[in-house]
C-alpha positions in Angstrom: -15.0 -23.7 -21.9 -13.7 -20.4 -21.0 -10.8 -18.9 -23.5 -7.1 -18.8 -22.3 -6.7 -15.4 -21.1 -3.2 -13.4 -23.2 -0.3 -13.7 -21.3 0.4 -10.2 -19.2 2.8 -8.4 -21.0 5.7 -5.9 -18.9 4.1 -3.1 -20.4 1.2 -4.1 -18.9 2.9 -4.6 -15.8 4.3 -1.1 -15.5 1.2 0.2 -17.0 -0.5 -1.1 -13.5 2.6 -0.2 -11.4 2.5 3.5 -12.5 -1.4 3.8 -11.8 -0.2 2.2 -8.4 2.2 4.9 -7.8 -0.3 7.6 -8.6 -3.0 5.9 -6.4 -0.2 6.0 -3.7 0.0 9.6 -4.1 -3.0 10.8 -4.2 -3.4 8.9 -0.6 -0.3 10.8 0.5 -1.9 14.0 -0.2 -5.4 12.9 1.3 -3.1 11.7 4.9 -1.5 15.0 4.7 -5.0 17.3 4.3 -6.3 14.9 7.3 -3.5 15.6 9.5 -4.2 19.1 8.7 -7.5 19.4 9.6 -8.0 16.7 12.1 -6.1 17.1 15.7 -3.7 14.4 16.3 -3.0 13.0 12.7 0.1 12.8 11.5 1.2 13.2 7.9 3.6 10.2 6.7 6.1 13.3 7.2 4.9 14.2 10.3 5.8 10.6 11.6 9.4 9.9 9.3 10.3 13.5 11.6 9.4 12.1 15.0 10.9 8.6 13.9 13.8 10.4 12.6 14.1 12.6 16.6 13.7 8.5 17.9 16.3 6.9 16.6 19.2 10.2 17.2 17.8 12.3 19.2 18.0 16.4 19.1 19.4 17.4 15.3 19.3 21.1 14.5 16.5 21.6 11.5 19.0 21.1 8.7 19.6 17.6 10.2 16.4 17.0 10.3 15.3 18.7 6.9 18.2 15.6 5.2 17.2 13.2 7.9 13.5 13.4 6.6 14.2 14.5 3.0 12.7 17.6 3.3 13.5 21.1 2.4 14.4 23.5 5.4 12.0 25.4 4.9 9.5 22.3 5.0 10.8 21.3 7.8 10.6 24.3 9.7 7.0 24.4 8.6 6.7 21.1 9.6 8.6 21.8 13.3 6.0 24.2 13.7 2.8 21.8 13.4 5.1 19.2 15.8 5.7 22.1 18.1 1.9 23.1 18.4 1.0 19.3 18.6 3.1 19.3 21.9 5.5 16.3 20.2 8.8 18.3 19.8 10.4 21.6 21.7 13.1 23.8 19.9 16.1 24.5 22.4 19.5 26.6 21.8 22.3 24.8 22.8 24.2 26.5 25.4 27.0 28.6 23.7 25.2 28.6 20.5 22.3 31.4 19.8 22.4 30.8 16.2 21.1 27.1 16.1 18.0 25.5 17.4 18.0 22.0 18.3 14.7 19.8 17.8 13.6 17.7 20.5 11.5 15.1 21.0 8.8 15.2 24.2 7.7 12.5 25.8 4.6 13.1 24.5 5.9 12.6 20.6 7.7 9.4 21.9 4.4 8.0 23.0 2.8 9.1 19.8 5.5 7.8 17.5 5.2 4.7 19.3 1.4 4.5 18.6 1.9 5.6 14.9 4.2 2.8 14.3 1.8 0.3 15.8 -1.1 0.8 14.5 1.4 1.4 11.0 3.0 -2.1 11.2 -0.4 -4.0 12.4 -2.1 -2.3 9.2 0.7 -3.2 6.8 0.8 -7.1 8.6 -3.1 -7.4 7.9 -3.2 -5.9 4.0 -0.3 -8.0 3.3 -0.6 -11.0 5.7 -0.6 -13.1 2.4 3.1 -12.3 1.4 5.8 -13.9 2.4 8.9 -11.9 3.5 10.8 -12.8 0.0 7.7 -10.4 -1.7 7.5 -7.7 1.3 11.6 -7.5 0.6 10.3 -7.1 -3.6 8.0 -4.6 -2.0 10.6 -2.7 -0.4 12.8 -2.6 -3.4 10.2 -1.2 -5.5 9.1 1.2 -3.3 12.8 3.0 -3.0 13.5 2.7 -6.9 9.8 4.4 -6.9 11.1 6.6 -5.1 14.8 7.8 -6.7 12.5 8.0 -10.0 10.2 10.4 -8.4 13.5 12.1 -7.5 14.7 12.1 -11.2 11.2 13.6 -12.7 
């Protein structure tokens, strides 16, 4: 007869959850050296930005910089790649020579759209098992993760 496992203690728990944190990390960083290196990839930045230019359409790069919580000068950085992908143009508004509006191409629509796909069909089939009380414990974890990670 096998012995009664020792019941799982929070430490435990948290113990698990911050190795979980660090294995999501370190996948970040991997997604953001393939969107690098590979043409087409987008970084999980990459598509918050061109998600961010769907839903409101041209913001200046300080918008988008809050919008995306990114520093200016990420997000110029990060205009830049968008630019050079063909997904996003930068236009002067008329009367204005000091700003630059970002804008979204048709061409970042259509990959946005893709991204978020083949994003949502890949999170439906990893977690087809949870119901959408634990996907909404999911979410909750993930943004506390994430005002920690703004705390350290």
């Amino acid at each position: 007869m096998p012995e009664p496992q020792p019941a799982r203690t929070r430490d435990h728990a948290l113990d698990d959850l911050t190795r979980a944190a660090y294995s999501l990390s370190a996948a970040d960083s991997r997604l953001r050296g393939r969107a690098t290196r590979t043409p087409g990839a987008l970084s999980l930045t990459h598509a918050r930005a061109l998600r961010v230019l769907v839903e409101t359409g041209p913001l200046s790069i300080g918008q988008l910089a809050a919008a995306t919580e990114t520093t200016g000068a990420a997000t110029t950085q990060l205009v830049n790649g968008l630019v050079a992908a063909g997904y996003v143009t930068r236009e002067r508004p008329t009367g204005d020579k000091r700003s630059v509006l970002v804008t979204l191409t048709d061409a970042g629509r259509r990959r946005h759209h893709e991204r978020h796909a083949v994003l949502t069909q890949a999170l439906d089939a990893a977690l087809a098992h949870h119901d959408a009380a634990r996907l909404d414990i999911a979410t909750d974890v993930l943004r506390q993760l994430a005002a920690v990670y703004d705390q350290l």
